[in-house]
Structures are given as C-alpha cells and as structure tokens.
MIKOL-715948 format. One line per field, with one value per residue: residue number from 1; x, y, z of N, C-alpha, C in turn. Coordinates in steps of 0.1 Angstrom, whole numbers. Layout:
BEGIN
n = (NUM,...);
n_px = (X,...);
n_py = (Y,...);
n_pz = (Z,...);
ca_px = (X,...);
ca_py = (Y,...);
ca_pz = (Z,...);
c_px = (X,...);
c_py = (Y,...);
c_pz = (Z,...);
This chain:
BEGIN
n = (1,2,3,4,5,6,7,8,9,10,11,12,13,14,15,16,17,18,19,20,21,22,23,24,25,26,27,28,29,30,31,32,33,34,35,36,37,38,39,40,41,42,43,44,45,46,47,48,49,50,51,52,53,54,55,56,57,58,59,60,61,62,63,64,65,66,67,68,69,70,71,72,73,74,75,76,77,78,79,80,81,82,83,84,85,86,87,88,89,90,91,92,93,94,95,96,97,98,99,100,101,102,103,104,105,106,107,108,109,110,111,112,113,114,115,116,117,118,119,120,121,122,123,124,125,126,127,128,129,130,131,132,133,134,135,136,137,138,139,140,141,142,143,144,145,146,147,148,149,150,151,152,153,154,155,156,157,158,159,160,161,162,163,164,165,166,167,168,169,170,171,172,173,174,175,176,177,178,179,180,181,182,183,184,185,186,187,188,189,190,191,192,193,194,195,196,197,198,199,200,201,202,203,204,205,206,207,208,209,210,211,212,213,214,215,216,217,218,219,220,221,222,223,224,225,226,227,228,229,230,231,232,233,234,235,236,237,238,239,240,241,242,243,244,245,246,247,248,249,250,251,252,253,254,255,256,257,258,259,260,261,262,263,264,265,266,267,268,269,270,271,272,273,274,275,276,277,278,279,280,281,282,283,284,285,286,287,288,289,290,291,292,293,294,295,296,297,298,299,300,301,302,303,304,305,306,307,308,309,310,311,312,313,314,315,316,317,318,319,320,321);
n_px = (2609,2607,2581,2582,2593,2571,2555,2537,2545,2534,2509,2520,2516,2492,2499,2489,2479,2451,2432,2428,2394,2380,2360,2326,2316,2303,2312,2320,2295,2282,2268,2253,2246,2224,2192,2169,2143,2155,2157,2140,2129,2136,2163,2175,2165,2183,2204,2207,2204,2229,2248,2230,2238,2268,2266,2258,2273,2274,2288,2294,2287,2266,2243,2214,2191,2163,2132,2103,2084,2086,2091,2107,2114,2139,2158,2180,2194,2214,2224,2247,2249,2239,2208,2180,2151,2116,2084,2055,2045,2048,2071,2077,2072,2090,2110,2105,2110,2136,2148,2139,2154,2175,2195,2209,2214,2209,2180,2169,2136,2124,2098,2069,2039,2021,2033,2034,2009,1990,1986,1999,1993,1974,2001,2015,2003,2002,2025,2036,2018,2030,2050,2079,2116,2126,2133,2113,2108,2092,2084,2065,2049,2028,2012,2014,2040,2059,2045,2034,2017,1990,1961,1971,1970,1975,1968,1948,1918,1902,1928,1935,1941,1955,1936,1921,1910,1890,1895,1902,1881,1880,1884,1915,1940,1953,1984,1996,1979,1971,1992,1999,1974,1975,1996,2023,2056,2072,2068,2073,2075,2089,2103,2116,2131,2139,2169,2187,2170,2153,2172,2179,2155,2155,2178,2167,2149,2162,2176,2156,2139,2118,2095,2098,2088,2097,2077,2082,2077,2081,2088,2075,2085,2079,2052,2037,2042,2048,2034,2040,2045,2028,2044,2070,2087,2101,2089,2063,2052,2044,2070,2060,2071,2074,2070,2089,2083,2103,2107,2113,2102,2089,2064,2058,2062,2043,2027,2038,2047,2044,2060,2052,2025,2000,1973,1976,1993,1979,1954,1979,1980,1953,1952,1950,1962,1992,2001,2020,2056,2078,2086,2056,2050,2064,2074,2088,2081,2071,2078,2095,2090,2111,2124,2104,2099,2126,2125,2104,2120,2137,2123,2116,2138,2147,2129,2134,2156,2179,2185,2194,2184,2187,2181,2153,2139,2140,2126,2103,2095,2093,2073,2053,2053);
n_py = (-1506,-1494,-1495,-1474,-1454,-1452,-1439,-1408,-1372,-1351,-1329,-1292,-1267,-1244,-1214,-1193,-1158,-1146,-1123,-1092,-1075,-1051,-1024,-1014,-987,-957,-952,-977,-988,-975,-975,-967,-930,-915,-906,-894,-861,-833,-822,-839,-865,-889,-890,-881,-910,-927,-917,-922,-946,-955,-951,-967,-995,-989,-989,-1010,-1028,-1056,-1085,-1077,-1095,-1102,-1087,-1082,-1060,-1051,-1043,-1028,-1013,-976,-946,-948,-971,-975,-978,-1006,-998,-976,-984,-1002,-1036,-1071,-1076,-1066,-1054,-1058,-1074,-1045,-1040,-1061,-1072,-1084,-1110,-1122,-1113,-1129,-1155,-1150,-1147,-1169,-1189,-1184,-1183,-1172,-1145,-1111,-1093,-1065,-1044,-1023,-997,-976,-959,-964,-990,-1005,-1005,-1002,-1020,-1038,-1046,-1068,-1088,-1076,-1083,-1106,-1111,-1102,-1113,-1143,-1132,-1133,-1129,-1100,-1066,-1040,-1008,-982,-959,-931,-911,-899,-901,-911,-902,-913,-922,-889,-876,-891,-901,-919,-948,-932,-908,-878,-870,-849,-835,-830,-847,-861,-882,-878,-849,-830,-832,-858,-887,-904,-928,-928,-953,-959,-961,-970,-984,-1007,-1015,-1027,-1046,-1069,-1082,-1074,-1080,-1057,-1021,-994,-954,-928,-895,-879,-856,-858,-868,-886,-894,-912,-930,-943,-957,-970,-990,-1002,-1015,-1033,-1051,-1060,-1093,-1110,-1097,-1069,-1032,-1000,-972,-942,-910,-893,-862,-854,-836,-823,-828,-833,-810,-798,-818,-829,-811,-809,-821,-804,-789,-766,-756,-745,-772,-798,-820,-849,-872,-908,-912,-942,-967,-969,-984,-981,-971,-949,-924,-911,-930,-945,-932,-935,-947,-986,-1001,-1032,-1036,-1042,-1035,-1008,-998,-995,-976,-956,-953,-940,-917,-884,-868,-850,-867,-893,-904,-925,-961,-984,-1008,-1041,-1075,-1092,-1121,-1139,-1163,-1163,-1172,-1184,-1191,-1213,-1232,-1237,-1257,-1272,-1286,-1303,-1323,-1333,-1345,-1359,-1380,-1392,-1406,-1389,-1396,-1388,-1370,-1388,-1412,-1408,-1403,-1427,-1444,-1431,-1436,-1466,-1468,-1466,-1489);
n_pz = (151,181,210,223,210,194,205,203,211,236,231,226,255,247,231,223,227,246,232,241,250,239,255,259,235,226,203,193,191,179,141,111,100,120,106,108,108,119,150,162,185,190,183,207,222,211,220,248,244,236,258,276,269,275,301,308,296,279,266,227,206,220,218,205,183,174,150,139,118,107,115,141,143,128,143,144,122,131,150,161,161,166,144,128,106,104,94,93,123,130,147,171,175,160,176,198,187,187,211,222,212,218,245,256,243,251,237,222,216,192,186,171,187,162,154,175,192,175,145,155,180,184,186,205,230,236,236,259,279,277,286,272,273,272,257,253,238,235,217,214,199,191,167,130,118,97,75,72,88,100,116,149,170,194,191,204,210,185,171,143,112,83,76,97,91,96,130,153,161,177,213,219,230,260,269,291,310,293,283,313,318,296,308,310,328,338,335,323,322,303,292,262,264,290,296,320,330,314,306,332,331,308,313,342,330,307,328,340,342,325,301,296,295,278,277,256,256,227,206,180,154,133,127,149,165,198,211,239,252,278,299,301,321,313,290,304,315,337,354,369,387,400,430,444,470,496,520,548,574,574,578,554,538,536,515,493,460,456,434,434,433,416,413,426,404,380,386,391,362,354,356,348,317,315,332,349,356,355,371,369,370,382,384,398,402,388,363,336,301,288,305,311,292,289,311,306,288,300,318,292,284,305,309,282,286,278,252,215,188,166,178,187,164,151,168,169,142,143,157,142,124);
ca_px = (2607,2605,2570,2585,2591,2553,2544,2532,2548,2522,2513,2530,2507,2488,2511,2480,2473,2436,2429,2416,2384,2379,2347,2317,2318,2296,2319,2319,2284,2279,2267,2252,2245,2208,2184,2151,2144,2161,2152,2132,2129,2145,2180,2180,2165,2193,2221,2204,2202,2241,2247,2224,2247,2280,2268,2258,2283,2269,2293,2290,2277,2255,2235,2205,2183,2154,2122,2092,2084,2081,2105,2112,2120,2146,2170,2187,2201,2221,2233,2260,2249,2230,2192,2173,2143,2109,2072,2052,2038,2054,2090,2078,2064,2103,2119,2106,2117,2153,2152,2138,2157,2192,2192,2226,2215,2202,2172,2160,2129,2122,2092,2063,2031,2017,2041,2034,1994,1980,1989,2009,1988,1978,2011,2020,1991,2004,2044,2037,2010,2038,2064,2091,2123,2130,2129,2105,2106,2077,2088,2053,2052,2008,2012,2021,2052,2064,2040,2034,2007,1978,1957,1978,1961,1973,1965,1940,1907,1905,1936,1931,1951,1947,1925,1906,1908,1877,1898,1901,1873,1880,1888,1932,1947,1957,1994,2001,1967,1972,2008,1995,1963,1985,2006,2042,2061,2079,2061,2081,2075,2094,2101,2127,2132,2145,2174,2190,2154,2150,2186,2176,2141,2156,2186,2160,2141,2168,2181,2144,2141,2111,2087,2097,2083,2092,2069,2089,2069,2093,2081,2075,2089,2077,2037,2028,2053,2043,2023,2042,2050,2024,2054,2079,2089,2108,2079,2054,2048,2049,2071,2056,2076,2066,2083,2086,2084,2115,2101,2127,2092,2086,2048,2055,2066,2030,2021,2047,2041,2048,2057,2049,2010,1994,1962,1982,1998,1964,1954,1986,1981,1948,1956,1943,1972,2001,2000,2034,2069,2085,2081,2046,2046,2075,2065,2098,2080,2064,2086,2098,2088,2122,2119,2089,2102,2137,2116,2099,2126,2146,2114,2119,2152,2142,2118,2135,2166,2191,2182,2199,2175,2184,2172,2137,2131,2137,2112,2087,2090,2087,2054,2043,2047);
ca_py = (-1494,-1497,-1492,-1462,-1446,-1449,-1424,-1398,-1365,-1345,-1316,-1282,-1262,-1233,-1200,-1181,-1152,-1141,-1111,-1081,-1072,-1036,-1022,-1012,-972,-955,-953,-989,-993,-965,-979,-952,-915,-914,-898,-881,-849,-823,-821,-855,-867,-905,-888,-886,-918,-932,-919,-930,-965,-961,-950,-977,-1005,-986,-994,-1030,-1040,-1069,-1090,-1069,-1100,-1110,-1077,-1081,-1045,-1051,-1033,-1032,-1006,-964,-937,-953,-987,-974,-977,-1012,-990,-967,-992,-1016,-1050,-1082,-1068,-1061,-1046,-1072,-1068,-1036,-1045,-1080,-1071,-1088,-1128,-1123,-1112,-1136,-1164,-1150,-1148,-1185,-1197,-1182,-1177,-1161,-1131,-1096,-1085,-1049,-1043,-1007,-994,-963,-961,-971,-1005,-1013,-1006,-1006,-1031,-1048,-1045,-1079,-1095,-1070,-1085,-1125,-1112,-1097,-1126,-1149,-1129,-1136,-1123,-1093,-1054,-1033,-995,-974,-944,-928,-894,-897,-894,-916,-896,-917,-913,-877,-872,-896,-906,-930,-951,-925,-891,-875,-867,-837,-834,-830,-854,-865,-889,-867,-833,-823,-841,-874,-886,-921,-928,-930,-958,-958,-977,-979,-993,-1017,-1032,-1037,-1056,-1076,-1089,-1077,-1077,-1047,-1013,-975,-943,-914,-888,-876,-847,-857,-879,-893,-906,-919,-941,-953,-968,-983,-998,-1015,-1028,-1043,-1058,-1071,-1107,-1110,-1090,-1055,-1020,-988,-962,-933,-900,-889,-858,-858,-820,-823,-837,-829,-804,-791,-829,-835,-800,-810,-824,-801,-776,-755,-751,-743,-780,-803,-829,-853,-888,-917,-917,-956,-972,-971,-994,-974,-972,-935,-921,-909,-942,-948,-930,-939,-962,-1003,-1012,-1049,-1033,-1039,-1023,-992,-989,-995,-959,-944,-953,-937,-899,-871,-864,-860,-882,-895,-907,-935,-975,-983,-1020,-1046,-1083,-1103,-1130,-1147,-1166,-1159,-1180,-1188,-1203,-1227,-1238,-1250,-1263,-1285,-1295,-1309,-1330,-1343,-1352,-1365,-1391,-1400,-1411,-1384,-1407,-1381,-1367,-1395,-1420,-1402,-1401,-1437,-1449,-1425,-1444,-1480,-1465,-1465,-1498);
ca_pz = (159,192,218,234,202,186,215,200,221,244,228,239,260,234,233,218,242,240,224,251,246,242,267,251,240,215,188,190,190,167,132,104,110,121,93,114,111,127,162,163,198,185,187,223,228,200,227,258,245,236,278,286,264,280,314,308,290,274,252,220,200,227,221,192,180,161,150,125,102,111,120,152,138,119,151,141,115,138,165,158,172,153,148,118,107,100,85,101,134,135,151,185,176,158,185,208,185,186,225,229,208,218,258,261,236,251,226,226,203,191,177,174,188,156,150,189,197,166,140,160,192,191,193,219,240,234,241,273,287,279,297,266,284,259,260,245,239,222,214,214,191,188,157,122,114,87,65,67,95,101,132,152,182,208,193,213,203,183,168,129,108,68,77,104,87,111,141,158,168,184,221,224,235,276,266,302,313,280,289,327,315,288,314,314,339,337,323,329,314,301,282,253,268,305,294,329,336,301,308,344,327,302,327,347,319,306,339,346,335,315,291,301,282,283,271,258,249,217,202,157,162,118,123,160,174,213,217,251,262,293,307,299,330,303,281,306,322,353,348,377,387,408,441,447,484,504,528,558,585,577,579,541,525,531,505,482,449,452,420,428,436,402,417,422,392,372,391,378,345,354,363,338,310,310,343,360,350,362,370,371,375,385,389,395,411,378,354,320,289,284,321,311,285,297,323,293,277,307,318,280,283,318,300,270,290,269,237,208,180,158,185,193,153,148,178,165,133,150,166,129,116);
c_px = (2602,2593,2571,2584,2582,2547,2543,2540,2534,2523,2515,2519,2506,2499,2502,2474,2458,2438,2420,2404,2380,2361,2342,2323,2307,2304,2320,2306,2275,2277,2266,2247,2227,2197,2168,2150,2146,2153,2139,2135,2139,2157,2179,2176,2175,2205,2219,2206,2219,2248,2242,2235,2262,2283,2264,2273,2289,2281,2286,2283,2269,2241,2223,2190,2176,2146,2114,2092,2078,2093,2114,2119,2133,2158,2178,2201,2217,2225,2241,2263,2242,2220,2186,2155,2133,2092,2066,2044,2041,2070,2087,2075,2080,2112,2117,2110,2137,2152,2147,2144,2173,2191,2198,2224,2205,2195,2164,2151,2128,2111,2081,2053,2017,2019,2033,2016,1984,1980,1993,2004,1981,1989,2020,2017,1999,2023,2040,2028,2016,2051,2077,2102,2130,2130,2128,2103,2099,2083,2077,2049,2034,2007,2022,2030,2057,2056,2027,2021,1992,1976,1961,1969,1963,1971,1953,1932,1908,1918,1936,1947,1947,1937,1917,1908,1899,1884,1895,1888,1869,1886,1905,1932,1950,1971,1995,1987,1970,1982,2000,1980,1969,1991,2021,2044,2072,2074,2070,2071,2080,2095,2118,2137,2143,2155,2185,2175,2152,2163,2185,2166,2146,2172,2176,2154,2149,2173,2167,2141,2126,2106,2087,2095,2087,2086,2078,2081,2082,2083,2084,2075,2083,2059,2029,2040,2043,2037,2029,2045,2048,2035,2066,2082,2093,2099,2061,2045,2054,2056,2072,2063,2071,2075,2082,2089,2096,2115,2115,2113,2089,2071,2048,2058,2053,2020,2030,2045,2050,2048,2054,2031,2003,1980,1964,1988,1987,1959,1962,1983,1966,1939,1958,1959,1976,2006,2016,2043,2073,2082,2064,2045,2062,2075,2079,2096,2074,2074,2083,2095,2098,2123,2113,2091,2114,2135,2112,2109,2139,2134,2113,2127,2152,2137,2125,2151,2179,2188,2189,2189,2169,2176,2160,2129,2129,2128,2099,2084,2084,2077,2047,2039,2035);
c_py = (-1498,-1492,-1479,-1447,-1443,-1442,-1414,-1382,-1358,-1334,-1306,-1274,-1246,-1221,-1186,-1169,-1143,-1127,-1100,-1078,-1056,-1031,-1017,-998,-970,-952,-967,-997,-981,-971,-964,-940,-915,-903,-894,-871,-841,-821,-829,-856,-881,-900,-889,-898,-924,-929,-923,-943,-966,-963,-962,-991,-1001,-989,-1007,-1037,-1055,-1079,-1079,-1084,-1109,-1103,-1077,-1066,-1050,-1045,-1036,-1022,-990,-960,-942,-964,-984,-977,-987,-1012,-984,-974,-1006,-1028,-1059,-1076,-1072,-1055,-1062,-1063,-1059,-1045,-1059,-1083,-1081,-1100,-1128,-1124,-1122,-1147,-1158,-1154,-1163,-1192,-1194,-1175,-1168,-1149,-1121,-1089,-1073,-1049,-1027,-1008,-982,-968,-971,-988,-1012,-1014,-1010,-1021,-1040,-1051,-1062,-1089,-1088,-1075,-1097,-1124,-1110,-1106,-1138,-1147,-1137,-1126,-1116,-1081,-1050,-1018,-990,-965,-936,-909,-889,-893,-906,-903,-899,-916,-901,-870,-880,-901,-920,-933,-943,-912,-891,-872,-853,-835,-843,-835,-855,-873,-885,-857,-825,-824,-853,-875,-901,-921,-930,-942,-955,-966,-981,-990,-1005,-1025,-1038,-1049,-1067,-1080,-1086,-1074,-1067,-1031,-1001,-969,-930,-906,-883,-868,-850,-874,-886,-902,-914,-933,-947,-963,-976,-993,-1006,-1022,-1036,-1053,-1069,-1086,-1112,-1099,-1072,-1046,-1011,-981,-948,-918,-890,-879,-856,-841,-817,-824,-835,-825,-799,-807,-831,-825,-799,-813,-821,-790,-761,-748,-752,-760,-786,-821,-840,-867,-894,-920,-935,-961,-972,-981,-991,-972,-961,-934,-919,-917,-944,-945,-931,-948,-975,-1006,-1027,-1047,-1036,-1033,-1005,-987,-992,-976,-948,-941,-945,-921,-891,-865,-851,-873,-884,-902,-918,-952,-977,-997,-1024,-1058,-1089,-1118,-1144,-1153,-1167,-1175,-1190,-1200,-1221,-1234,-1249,-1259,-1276,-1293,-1304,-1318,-1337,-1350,-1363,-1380,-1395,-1407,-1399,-1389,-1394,-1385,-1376,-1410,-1420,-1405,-1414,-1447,-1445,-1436,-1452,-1479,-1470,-1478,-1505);
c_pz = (172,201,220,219,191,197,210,213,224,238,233,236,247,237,227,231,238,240,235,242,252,251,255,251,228,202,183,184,178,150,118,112,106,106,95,114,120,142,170,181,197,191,202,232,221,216,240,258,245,253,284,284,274,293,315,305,288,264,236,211,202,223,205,193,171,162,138,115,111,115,132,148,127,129,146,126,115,151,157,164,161,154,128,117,103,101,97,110,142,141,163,179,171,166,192,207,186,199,228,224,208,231,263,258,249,239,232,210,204,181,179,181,179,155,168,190,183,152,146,178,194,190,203,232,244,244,253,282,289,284,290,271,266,263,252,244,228,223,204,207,187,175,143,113,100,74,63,76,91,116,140,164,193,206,201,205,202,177,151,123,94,70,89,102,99,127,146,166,181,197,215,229,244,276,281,306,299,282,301,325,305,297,319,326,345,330,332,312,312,290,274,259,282,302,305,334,325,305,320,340,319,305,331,339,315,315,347,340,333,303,298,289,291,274,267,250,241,209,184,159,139,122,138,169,188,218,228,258,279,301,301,310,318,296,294,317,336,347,366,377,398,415,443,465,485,515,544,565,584,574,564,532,526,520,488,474,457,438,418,428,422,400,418,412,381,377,389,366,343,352,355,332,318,319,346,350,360,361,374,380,373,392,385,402,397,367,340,313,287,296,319,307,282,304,317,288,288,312,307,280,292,313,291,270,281,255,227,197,170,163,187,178,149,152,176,154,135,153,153,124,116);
C-alpha cells in the first residue's frame, strides 16, 4: 500500500445545524400551578419574577431558584429553572456555594421574613458582608403564615398572635436598616400590590453584580389581612417612592436620593411606617466574592507554575517524608 494511500481523508465539514433556541416566555418557565391561598400576595410576586426572567433572558439552564422553608420558599416549585428547596433558614450559605462555585449560573434565592431575619438572619448578615454575587427577595407578610399565625421578627408590636395572644411585645426588626448595616450592595423595596415597581426592583437587583435584596411587602390575605394597606392608595394609603438623583444641575436634584449615599439611605430606612419604596442603597464600586476569589485562585496558579492537581498533591506529599 502505498504512503499516499495510508492518508487518512480530512473529515467533511459537520452538516449538523444548531437547534434555535426558543426566547424565554412564561409558559416556558412555567413549572406547577402555585398552591397559596387565594389572594396571597406571592402570586404577583410569582408573575413579576416570570416578566423579570422574560426581559433578561438568561440562558434557561443558566438560571437556578432556590429557597428555605415557608409559604414563600415554596417558589422553586412554580418556576421552571435548576433550584430546590434546603433546611429552614439555611437557603443562602447554599446558594452562595452554588454561585462560587459555578460563575456562569444566575441564582435567585426566595424566602419570608421569618426564613430571611429570623432563623436565618445570621447567614443573611455573613452573605451580604461578603457580597456573594446572588439575588435575594423577602417577601415580607409580618407574619409566620405557614404555620398558622405566629409572631414573626417583623410584626409590629401589638399585634396578637398564638404565641402573643395579649400581642407582640418585642421591638420588630428595621429589614432595611438590617441589609444596609450587613453590608449588601444592593437593597430596594416594594410592594405586592404595585406590580411595574415590583419588576423594575427586581430587574436592577438582578443586573447588579453582587449581594443584592429586595424587600417585598407580600400581604398573608389568611393570618394578617390589611398589614400593608399603609401603602395602598386604593385602600386608603400613600404609596410614597424614592425619587433618585438625576444629577441634570437642577435646584431639585438636590434634594433627591443618591443611592450610592449609604448615610442617606440609613435615614430612609429610618422614616415612621410605612416609609418609602424604591432603591435605598447601590454600591457598585466594592467587589463581589466571586471577584476575590478568582482573584485567589489565579495568584495560585500564578505561583505553582500551572502544575495540574495531580502535581500539587504529589509535592505536598514530598513535603512529608
């Protein structure tokens, strides 16, 4: 057999033609049929988040939903992405291993008042002082809903529950004062009720690149119906938002929020219930976890010449003899 004909031929160029990728929609992202009681506040944050996925349009299995334990946490249920659910209070130290440890993914966490401030309030503190690049929505009802009406860290004092029959008698939680002291770099607030403002807050959060929260006041229409009415125009309230600087030289930008001010939005978070709507804080100058850490591990590589995993373990050994 001759040289010429031990050549192998070149193989012929692929003929496979990639497969379109259909756009996000909510039928897409649509999973089971939600199961809150009837006129729950959740539902309208459930279709806001689908609006907010529709205008990103993230790769669909870039996009991970998780949550802890409570009526709210039940979202990873009803959205159609990777997610799951994980022990009460502990959805965030989880989440922040999925997001460090898969940079590409988009993680949204979901959970109530209770799951976020109270059980779970100190790994809310640790996620947001490390600025793990993730998004976080409370969906704040004052109130343990799930099971069956008890005093949650944000009821108000006064407000009789099974375990304060007489009424509450313990200071509330401040969540916004609480993220901005914790650290994140990203804190909004809104409500069930006003759902184009609900879909812009949680648009920027997502698009902000660390530890963003939004606060969402969701009313338990079962266990503490009227609790947000303050800010219902319809029902009697003022529903008050936070103009933010325009920075155009006018006399009345001067009185307009800075969300990079973190002195001024400490004073929002200040202002006698139901208090304001909008971005409070907005720190894109501080780098993400995710950042620091890439940061580390290319300073390793840096040092150990590239060497591959099985080279680094075999030198360790040598250290030993």
């Amino acid at each position: 057999m001759s040289s010429a004909a031990s050549v192998l031929p070149a193989p012929a160029p692929s003929s496979v033609t990639p497969v379109p990728v259909a756009p996000l929609s909510k039928k897409s992202l649509t999973a089971d049929h939600p199961t809150w009681c009837p006129g729950c506040g959740d539902f309208a944050v459930l279709a806001s988040f689908y609006r907010v996925l529709e205008k990103l349009q993230y790769p669909h299995e870039k996009i991970v939903t998780f949550a802890g334990i409570g009526c709210s946490s039940r979202f990873p249920y009803f959205v159609n992405t990777h997610g799951g659910h994980f022990i009460h209070g502990r959805s965030l130290p989880f989440a922040a291993g999925i997001s460090l440890g898969s940079d590409d993914l988009h993680v949204f966490v979901f959970g109530g008042d209770g799951d976020g401030f109270s059980i779970g309030g100190n790994h809310l503190v640790h996620t947001a002082r490390k600025n793990v690049r993730l998004t976080y929505v409370i969906m704040d009802n004052s109130v343990y809903g799930l099971t069956k009406k008890q005093t949650s860290p944000t009821s108000p004092v006064g407000f009789k529950t099974k375990t304060d029959p007489t009424g509450a008698i313990d200071q509330p939680i401040n969540p916004m004062r609480t993220l901005l002291n914790s650290g994140a770099t990203f804190v909004a607030r809104t409500h069930a009720t006003q759902v184009n403002h609900m879909v812009e807050m949680m648009l920027r959060a997502a698009k902000h690149d660390g530890f963003s929260v939004v606060e969402i006041l969701s009313e338990c229409v079962e266990f503490y119906e009227g609790a947000f009415d303050a800010a219902v125009p319809r029902k009697g309230g003022k529903w008050a938002t936070i103009e933010e600087k325009k920075n155009d030289g006018t006399p009345e930008d001067a009185l307009r929020h800075d969300p990079r001010d973190e002195v001024a939005a400490f004073k929002l978070a200040l202002q006698p219930w139901p208090g304001v709507f909008g971005v409070f804080y907005e720190n894109n100058e501080r780098k993400t976890k995710n950042a620091l850490e890439a940061e580390l591990s290319a300073k390793a590589r840096e040092r150990t010449k590239g060497a591959g995993d099985l080279a680094l373990l075999q030198a360790t050994f040598a250290k030993l003899r």
